[in-house]
C-alpha positions in Angstrom: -15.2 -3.3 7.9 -11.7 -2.5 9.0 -9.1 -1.7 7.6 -5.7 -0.3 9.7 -2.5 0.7 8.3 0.7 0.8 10.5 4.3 1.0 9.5 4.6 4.6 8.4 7.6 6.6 9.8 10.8 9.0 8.5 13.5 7.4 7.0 16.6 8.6 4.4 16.4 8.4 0.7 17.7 4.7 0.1 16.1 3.5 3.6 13.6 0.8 3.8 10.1 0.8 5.5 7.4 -2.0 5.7 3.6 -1.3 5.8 1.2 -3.4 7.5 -2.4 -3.4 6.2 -4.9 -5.4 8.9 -8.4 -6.2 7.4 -11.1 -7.2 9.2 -12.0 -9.8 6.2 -10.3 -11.4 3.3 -11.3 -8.9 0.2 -10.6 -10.5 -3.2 -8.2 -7.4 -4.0 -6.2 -5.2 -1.8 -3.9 -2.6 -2.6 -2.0 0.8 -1.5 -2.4 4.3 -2.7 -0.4 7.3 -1.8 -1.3 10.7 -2.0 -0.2 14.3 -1.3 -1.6 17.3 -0.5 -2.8 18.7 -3.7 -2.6 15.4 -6.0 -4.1 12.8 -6.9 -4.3 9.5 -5.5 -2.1 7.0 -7.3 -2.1 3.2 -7.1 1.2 2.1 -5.8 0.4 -1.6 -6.2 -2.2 -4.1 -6.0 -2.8 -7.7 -5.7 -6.3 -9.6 -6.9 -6.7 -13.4 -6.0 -3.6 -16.1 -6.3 -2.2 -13.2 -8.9 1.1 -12.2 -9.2 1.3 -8.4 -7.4 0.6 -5.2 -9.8 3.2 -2.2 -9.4 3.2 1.3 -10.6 6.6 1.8 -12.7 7.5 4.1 -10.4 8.0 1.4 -7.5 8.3 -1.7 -9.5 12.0 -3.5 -8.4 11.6 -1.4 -5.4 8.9 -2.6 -3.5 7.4 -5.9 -2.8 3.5 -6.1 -2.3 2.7 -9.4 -0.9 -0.4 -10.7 1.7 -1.3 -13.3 4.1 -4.9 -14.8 3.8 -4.7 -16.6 7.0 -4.2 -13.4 9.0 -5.8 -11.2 6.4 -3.1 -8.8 6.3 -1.0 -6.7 3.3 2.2 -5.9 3.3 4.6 -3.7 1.4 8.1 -3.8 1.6 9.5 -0.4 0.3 12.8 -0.1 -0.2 15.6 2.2 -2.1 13.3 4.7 -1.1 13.3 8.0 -2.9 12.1 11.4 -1.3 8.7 10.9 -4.0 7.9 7.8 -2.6 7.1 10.4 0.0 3.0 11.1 1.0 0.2 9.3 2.4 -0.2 5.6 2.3 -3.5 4.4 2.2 -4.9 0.8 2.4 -7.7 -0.1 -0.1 -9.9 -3.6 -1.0 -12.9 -4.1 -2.6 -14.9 -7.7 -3.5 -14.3 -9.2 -7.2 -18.0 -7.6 -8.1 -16.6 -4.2 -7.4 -16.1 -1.6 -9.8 -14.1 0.2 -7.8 -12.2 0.2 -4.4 -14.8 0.4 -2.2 -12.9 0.5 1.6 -10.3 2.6 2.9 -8.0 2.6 5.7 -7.1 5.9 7.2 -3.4 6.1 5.9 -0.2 6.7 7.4 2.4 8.8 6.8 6.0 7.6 4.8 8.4 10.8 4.7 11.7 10.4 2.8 14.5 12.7 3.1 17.5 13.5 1.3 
């Protein structure tokens, strides 16, 4: 199981960055988390099935969560960013029998400045 994040980088508040989530797999539901040192792990946004994408109200109008099944691959477009959408973004999925997110990618970096 693989799951690799790319896409991470510096920007400006109001700049734009893309994440790219490759999966070894389709997984019935993918999403990306962000954390910092010290916090916890929040759902950003998520997408199960043929479902419209889930967003934290943080993000929501902001970002766009969206995936391709053919290439198994999830993407977020992040934009207006704002110096909290700063942290570690982490790719997740897990099987519609899971509980829980199950799989994790090993995260990569979005810092906004101001």
């Amino acid at each position: 199981v693989q799951l690799v994040e790319s896409g991470g980088g510096s920007v400006q508040v109001g700049g734009s960055l893309r994440l790219s989530c490759a999966a070894s797999r389709y997984w019935y539901s993918m999403a990306w988390f962000r954390q910092n040192p010290g916090e916890d792990r929040e759902r950003v946004a998520n997408i199960n099935g043929g479902a419209a994408p889930w967003y934290a109200a943080s993000v929501k109008g902001r970002f766009t969560l969206s995936r391709d099944n053919a290439q198994n691959t999830l993407l977020l477009q992040m934009n207006s960013l704002k110096p909290e959408d700063t942290g570690m973004y982490y790719c997740a999925a897990r099987d519609f029998s899971d509980a829980q997110y199950r799989f994790w990618g090993q995260g990569t970096q979005v810092t906004v400045s101001s």
